[in-house]
C-alpha positions as CSV (number, residue, x, y, z in Angstrom):
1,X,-28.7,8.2,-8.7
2,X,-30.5,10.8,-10.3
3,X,-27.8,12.8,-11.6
4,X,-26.5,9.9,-13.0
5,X,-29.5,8.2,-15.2
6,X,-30.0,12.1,-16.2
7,X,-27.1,13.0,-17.8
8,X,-25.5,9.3,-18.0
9,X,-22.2,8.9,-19.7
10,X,-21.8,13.3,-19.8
11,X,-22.2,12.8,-16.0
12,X,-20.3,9.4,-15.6
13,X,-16.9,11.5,-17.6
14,X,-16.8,14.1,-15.1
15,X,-15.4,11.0,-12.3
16,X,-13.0,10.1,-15.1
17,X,-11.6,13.3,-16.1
18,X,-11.3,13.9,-12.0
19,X,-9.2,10.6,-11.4
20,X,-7.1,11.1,-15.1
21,X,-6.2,14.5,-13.5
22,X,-4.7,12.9,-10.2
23,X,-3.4,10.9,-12.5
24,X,-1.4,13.6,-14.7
25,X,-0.2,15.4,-11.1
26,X,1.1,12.3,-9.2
27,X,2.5,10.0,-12.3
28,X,4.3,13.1,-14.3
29,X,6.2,14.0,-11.2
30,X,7.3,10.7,-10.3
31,X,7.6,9.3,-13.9
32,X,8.5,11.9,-16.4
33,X,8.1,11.1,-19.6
34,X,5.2,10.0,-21.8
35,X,5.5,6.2,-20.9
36,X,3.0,5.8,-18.2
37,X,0.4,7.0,-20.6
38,X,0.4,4.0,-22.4
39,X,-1.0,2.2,-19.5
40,X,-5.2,1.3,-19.0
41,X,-6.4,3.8,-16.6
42,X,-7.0,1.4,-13.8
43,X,-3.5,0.5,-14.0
44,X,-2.6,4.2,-13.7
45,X,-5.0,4.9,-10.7
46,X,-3.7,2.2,-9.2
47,X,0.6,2.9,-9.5
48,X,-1.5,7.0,-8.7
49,X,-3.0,5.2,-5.2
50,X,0.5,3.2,-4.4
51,X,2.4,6.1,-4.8
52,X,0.0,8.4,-2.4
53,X,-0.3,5.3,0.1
54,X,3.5,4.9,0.5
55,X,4.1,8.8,1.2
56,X,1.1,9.2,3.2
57,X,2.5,5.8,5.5
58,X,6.3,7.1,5.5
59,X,5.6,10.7,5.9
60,X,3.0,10.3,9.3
61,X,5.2,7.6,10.6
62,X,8.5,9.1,10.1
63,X,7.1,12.8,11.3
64,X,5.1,11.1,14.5
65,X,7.6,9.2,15.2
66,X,10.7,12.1,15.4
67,X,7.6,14.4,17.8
68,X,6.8,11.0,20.3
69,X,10.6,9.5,20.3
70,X,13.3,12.2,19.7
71,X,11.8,15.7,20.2
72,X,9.1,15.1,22.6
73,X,10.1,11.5,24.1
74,X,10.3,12.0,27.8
75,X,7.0,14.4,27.8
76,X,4.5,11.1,25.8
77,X,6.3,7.9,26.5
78,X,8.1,6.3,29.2
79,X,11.4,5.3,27.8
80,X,11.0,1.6,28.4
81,X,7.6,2.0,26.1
82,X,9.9,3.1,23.1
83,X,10.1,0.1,20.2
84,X,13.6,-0.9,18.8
85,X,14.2,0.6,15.6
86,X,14.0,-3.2,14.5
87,X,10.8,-3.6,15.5
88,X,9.9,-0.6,13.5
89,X,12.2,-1.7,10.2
90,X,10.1,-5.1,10.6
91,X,6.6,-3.2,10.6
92,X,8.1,-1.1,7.7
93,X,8.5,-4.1,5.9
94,X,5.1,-6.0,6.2
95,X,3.6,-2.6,5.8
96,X,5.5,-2.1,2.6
97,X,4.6,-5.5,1.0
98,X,0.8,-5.1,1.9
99,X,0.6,-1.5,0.1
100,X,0.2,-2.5,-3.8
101,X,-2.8,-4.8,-2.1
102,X,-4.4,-2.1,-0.3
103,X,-4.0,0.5,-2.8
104,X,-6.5,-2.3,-5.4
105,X,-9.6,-0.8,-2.9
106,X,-9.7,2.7,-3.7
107,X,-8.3,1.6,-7.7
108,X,-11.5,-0.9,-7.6
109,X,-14.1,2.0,-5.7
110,X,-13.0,4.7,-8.7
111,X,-13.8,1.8,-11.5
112,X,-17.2,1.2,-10.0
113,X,-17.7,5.1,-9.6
114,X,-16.5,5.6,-12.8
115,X,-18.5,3.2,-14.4
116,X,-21.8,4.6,-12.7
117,X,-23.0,1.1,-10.3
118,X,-22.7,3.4,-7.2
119,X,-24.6,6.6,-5.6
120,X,-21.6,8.8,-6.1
121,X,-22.5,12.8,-6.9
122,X,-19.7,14.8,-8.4
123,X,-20.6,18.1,-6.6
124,X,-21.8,18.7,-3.1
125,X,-24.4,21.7,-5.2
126,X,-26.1,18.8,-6.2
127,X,-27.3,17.5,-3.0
128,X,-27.0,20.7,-0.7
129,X,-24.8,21.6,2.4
130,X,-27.2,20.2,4.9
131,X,-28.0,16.6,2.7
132,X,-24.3,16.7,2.0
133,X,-23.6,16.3,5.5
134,X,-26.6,14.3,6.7
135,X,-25.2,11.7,4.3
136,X,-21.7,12.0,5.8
137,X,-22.6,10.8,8.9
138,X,-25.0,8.5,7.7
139,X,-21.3,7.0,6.1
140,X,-18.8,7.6,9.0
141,X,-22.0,5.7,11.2
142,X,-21.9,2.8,8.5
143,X,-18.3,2.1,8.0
144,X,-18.0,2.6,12.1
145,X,-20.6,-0.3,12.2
146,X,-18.8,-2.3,9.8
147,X,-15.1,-1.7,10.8
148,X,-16.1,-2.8,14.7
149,X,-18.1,-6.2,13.5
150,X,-15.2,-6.4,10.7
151,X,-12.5,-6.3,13.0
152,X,-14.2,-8.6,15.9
153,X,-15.1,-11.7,13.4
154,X,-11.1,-11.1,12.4
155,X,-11.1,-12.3,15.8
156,X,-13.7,-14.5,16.9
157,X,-13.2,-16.6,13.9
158,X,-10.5,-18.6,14.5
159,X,-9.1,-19.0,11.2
160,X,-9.2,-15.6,10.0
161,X,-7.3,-14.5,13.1
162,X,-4.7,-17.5,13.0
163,X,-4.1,-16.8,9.0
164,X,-4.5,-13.3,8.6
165,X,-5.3,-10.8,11.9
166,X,-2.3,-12.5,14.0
167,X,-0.1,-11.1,11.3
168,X,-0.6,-7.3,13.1
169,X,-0.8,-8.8,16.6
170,X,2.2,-9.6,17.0
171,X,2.7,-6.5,18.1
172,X,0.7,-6.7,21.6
173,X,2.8,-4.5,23.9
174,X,3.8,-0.6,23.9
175,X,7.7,-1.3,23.3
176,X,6.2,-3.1,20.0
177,X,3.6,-0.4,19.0
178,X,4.6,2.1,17.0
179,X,3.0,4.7,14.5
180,X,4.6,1.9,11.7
181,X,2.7,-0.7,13.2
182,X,-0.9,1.0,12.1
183,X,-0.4,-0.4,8.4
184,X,1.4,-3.9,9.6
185,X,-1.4,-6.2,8.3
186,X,-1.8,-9.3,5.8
187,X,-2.9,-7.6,2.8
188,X,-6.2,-9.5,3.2
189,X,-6.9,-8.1,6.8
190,X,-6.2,-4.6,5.9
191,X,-8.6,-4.6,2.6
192,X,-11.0,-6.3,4.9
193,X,-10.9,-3.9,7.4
194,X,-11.2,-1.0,5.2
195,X,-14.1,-2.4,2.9
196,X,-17.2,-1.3,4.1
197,X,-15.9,2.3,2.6
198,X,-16.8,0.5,-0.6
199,X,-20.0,-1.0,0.7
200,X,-21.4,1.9,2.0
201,X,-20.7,3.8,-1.9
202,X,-24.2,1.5,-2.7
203,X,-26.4,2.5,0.0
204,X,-25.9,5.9,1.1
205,X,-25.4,9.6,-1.8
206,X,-21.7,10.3,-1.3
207,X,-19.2,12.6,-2.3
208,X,-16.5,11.8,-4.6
209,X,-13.4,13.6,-3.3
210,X,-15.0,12.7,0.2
211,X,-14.6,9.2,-0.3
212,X,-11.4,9.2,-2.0
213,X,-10.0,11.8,1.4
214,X,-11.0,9.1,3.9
215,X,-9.6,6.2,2.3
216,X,-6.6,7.7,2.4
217,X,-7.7,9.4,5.6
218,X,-7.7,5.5,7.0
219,X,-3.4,5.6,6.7
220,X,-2.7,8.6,8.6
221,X,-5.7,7.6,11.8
222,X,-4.0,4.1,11.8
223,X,-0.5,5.5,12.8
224,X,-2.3,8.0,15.6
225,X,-3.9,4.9,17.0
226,X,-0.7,2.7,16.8
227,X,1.2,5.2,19.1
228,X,0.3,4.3,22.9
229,X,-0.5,8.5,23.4
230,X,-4.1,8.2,25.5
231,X,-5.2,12.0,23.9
232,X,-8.3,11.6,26.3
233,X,-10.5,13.0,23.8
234,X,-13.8,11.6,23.9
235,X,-15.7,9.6,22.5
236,X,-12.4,9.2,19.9
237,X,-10.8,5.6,19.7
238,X,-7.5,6.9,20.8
239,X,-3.9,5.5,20.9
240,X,-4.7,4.7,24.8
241,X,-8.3,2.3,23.7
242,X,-6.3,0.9,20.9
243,X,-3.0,-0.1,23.2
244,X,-5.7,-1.8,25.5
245,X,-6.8,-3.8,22.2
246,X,-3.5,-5.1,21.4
247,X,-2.9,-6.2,25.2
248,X,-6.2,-8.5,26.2
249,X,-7.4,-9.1,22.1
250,X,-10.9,-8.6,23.6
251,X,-11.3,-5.7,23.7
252,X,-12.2,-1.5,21.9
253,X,-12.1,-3.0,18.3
254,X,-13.7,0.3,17.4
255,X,-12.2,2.5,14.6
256,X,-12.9,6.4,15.3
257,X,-15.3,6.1,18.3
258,X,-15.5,4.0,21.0
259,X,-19.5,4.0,20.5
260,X,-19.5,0.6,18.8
261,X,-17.5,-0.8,21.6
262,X,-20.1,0.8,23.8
263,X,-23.5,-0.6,22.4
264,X,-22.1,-4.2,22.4
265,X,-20.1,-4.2,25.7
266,X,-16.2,-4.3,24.6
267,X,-15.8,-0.8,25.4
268,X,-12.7,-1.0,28.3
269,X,-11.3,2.4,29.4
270,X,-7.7,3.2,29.7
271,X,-8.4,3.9,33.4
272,X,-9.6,0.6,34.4
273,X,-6.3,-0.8,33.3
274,X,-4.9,1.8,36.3
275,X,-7.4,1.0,38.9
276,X,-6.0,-2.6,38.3
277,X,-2.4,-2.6,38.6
């Protein structure tokens, strides 16, 4: 990028300074004390990113799931659609294990921003307001493309679905959904499935903090989509495509949109499954 070969190592410290400063916020409250400062500052944007994925995951589950199962349960879900709290505890745990591995992507995409191999700008001043957002959807269009053809070779290859994608289908009917369930993946599947964020960093001009708010932005749409709630909102991949998924594997393997699913013909709509039964 321009920006970068222009100012090149001056430019390249203002990432650095950025992710040492989440760093300072998120690592002094949960680890007073100098000790943590010791550490290489991968090491500490990575502990940073594991402590941010785990809140993000237990704070959207635990809130969605008191609105959809206590407070609001007979207006969302029938009560035989309601998972055990077993089933949950058991997506809690898969989740849990998987978190250190998924929190390596956005540790690894801040090394290779940092360290100037991507088209990263610091400031949206640099690009403009309209190019800023021109290249946003260039971005969201990309990783759309990539998460749908990601997500459908984790299942039309056998053995990537026998070894890693059958670990989150397990869960393949609403009393085993569950806002939980959205992060129950091999560690392997989950980075897989989140990877062309990375990707796309090389080909289109993108926005730090932008890049870094929809990684994490990736936990909190995974437990809406988890929750068997049809919001009807179109053309948004909502809880009611993404049950449909789970049920007939053959199905909406789209990620925000069902436009993917659309253009190459495994778009199925909640209401044909009620013109069936």
């Amino acid at each position: 990028m321009a920006a970068v070969a222009a100012h090149g190592g001056d430019y390249l410290r203002r990432f650095v300074a950025e992710t040492e400063w989440y760093n300072e916020v998120v690592l002094s409250a949960v680890a007073p004390g100098n000790s943590w400062r010791g550490l290489p500052h991968p090491v500490q944007s990575w502990i940073r990113n594991c402590v941010g994925g785990y809140l993000l995951y237990f704070i959207s589950g635990f809130l969605w799931c008191f609105v959809i199962y206590y407070w609001k349960r007979h207006a969302y879900i029938p009560k035989d659609a309601v998972p055990t709290n077993e089933a949950m505890r058991k997506q809690i745990i898969v989740a849990s294990k998987a978190m250190p591995f998924y929190c390596a992507l956005p540790t690894l995409s801040e090394y290779m921003i940092e360290s100037g191999w991507t088209r990263c700008f610091f400031n949206i001043s640099e690009v403009g307001v309209p190019m800023y957002f021109v290249n946003l959807a260039l971005y969201l269009i990309f990783v759309e493309f990539g998460i749908y053809w990601m997500h459908r070779e984790l299942h039309d290859i056998k053995p990537l679905y026998k070894y890693l994608h059958a670990t989150h289908h397990i869960y393949n009917k609403e009393n085993t959904l569950s806002p939980f369930a959205g992060l129950a993946f091999h560690p392997v599947d989950g980075i897989l499935q989140a990877i062309p964020h990375v990707f796309a960093l090389f080909i289109f001009p993108t926005h730090f903090r932008t890049h870094i708010a929809l990684l994490f932005l990736e936990a909190v749409w995974t437990t809406n989509i988890h929750d068997c709630i049809h919001g009807k909102v179109w053309p948004v991949m909502g809880a009611g495509y993404h049950t449909i998924h789970h049920t007939t594997y053959r199905h909406n393997y789209g990620h925000y949109t069902i436009w993917m699913d659309w253009m190459f013909g495994t778009l199925r709509e909640p209401v044909d499954i009620l013109k069936n039964e």
